[in-house]
N, C-alpha and C positions, 0 to 999 in steps of 0.2 A: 479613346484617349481621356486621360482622366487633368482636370482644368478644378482647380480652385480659385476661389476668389479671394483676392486680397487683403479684403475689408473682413468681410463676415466670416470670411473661410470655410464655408461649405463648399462642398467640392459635386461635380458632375462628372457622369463619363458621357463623351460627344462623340460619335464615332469621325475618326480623323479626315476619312474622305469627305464627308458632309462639310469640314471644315474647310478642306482644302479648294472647295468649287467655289470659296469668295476669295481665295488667294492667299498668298506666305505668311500676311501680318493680316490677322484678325482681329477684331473688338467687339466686346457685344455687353450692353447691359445684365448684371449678375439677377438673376429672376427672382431673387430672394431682397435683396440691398439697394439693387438697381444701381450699383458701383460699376465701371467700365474694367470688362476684364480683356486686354489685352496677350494675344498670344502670336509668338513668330512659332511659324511652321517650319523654319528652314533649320529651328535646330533640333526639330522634331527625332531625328535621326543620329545625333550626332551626340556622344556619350561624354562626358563632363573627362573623362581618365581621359579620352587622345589627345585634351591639351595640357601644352607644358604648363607649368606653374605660373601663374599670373599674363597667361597667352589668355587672348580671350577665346570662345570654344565656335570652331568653323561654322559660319554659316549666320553667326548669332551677330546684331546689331549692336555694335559699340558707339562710343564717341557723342559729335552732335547729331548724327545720325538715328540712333536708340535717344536721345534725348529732345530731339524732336519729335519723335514717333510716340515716345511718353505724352509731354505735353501737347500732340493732337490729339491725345486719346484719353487726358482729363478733362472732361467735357463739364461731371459735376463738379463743383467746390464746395467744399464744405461748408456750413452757414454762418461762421465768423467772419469772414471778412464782409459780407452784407451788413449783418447788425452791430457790428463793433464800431466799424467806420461812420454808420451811419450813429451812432453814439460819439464818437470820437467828436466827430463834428459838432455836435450839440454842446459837448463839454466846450470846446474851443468859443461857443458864440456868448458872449456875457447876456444878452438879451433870451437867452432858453432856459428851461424853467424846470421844476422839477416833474412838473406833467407832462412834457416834452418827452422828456429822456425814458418815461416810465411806461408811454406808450410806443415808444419804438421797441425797446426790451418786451410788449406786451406783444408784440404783432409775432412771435414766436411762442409759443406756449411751452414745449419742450425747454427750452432757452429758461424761459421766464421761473419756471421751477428749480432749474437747478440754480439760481440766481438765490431764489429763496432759500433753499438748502443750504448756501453759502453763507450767505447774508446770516444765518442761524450758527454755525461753526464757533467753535468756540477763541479762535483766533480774534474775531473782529468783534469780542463781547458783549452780545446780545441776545445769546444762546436760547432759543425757544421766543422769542420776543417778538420777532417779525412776521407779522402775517398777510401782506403784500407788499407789492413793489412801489406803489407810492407809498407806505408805509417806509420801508427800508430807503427810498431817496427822501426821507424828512428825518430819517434816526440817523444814517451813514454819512449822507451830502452825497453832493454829486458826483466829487472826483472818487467816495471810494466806492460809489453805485458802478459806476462804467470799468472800473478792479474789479468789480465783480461779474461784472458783463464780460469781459474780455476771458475771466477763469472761466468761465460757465460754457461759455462757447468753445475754448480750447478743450476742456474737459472732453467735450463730446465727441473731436477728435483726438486725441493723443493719447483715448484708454486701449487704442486695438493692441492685440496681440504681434510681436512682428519677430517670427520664426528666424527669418534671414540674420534678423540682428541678435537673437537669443534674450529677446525680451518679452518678458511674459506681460497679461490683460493688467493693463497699468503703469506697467514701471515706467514708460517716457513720458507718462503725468506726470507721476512724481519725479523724475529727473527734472522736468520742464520746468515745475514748482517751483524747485531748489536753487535752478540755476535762475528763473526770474526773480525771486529772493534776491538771491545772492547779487544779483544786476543792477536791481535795488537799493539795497544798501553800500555797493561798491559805490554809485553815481550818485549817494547820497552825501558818500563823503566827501567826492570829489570833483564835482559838479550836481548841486542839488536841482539844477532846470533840467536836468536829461531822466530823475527819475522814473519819469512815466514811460519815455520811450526804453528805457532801459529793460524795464519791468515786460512792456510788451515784448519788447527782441527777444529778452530771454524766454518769454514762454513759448514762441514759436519758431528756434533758432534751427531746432532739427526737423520741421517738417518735414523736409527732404527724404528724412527717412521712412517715412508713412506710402511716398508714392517709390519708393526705390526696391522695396523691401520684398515684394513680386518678385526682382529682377535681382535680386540676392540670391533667393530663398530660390531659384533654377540650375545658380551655379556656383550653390553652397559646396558644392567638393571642392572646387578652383578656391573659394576663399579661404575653407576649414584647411587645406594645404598652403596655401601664403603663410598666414597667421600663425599657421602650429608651430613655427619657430621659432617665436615667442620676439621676435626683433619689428615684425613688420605689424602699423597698426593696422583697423581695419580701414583707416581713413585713405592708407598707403593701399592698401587692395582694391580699395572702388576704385582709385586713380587706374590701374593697372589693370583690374579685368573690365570695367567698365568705361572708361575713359574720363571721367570723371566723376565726383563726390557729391555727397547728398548737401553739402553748404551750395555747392553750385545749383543745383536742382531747385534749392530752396528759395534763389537766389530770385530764376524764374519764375516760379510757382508766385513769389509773395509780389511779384511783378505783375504777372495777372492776374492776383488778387489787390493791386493796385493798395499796395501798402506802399506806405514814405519812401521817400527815396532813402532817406538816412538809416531809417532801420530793415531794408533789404541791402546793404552796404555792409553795415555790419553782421547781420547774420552770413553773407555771403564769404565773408574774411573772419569768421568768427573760431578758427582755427590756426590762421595766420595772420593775425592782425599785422607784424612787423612790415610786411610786405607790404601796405600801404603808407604813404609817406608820413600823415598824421590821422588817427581816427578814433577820438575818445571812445566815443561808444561800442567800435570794434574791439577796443581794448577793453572795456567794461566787458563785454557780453563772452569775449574768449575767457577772462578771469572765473565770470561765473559758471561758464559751463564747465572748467575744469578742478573749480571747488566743489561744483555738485557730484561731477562724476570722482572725486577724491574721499567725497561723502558715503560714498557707496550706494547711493541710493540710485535705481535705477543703470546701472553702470553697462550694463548686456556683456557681449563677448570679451570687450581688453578697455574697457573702461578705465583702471588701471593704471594702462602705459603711457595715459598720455596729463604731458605736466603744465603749468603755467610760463607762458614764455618769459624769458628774463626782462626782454622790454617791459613786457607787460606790468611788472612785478616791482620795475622800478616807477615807472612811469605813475602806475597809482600807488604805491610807497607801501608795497605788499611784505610784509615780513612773515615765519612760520608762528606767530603770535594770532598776528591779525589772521589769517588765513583759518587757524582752528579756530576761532570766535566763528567769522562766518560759516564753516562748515558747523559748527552748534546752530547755528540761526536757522541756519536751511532745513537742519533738520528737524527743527524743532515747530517751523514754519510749516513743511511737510504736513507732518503729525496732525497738526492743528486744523489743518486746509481741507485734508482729505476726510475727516469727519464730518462735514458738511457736503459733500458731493453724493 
């Protein structure tokens, strides 16, 4: 039986009986990544064509059902929400120092480099200039040391490749980028104390899609047939063959990474903001993820089809003016960011 792994995607063949004498749902650390690759056996059998359109495919785990069996079976998380948080905190304490913040970013050394790489970029003008992290928190300051903590850590998850979504080594960076930009400066104009949270929602609005994209990329036929009729998005699909969407997933996911309550709220409505009664920041973070993906950058299979809600548009006083500025920003933001990573 041939088993890829989600993260690294090197692929093994396991002979399936071996597989089967621990039972229907498998998990096992990938031998290469040590990422958790989760496999149901029950749909081992069962060919993607015998289900109808948007049926999910017999035998296979949908709903809270498959979505719990996910989250027992992300055991690892990735290392941002350890070192970000514990930076977060530091920013928040008026009494912490710039040796504080620069040895918690040090206690990572993968981390710490791409920090420095950043910090070099020619967006935040200091190009070549930085040559440590207590350097870079006495040239940058605090609050834009811990931007660059927050990018550096994202960075390292949101470059995988993710097949199910049709995005190639990078693109939900740079989508993430664009849409934290754009988060940015929407709650900059319209409530300047939400910037920061803004900036973070947006860069990890779609993680969802990192842990989902296994469970795409199995019942790519079911979705490549929703989709191709160019009416339903893919957001419409996960509902339908999965039982639910990667904003919900994400929803979790940032729950056990024990991020804020306010910006798992908003990522988690971060497609339908309307639907909650008032939520600036939801309404931030949907704006920007649908000016990034209007930007093209990062866009995968129907990026495209999907547009700014009219709430939305009223509520932060959106016009087709404003909108192509920020989509200049993002992208220009992009451009500039990613030469330092």
């Amino acid at each position: 039986m041939k088993i890829e792994c989600p993260k690294c995607r090197k692929g093994y063949e396991v002979p399936e009986e071996r597989l089967r004498s621990f039972g229907e749902n498998v998990s096992f650390p990938c031998p290469a990544c040590k990422t958790t690759i989760a496999v149901s056996l029950k749909a081992a059998h069962h060919k993607p064509e015998a289900a109808g359109v948007g049926q999910p495919l017999a035998g296979v785990l949908t709903g809270e059902a498959l979505k719990r069996m996910i989250m027992r079976t992300l055991k690892e998380l990735p290392p941002m929400p350890q070192v970000a948080q514990k930076a977060r905190q530091l920013t928040a304490d008026e009494n912490a120092s710039f040796t504080d913040l620069a040895r918690v970013i040090e206690t990572d050394q993968a981390i710490a480099a791409r920090v420095l790489k950043l910090a070099n970029s020619s967006y935040y003008g200091v190009a070549g200039t930085v040559t440590s992290i207590q350097h870079a928190s006495v040239v940058l300051g605090m609050k834009t040391l811990n931007e660059l903590l927050t990018l550096a850590c994202a960075s390292s998850m949101l470059s995988s490749q993710l097949k199910g979504y049709g995005l190639e080594s990078g693109d939900l960076w740079k989508h993430s980028l664009a849409a934290a930009e754009c988060a940015r400066c929407l709650a900059a104009r319209r409530n300047p104390d939400l910037t920061d949270d803004a900036f973070s929602a947006g860069l990890i609005h779609d993680c969802g899609k990192l842990i989902l994209d296994a469970y795409v990329l199995e019942r790519k036929e079911q979705f490549d047939r929703l989709v191709g009729d160019g009416q339903t998005t893919f957001l419409e699909a996960e509902k339908q063959i999965l039982g639910f969407d990667h904003a919900e997933l994400a929803a979790d996911v940032c729950e056990k990474w024990q991020i804020p309550k306010k910006l798992t709220i908003a990522i988690q409505y971060h497609h339908m903001p309307s639907s909650l009664e008032y939520n600036e920041l939801a309404y931030v973070v949907h704006a920007a993820d649908s000016i990034a993906l209007m930007s093209g950058i990062g866009s995968g299979i129907d990026g495209m089809m999907y547009r700014i809600d009219k709430k939305a548009m009223e509520f932060l006083e959106l016009d087709n003016e404003s909108v192509s500025m920020y989509m200049a920003q993002a992208v220009e933001y992009v451009e500039k960011t990613v030469s330092g990573v």
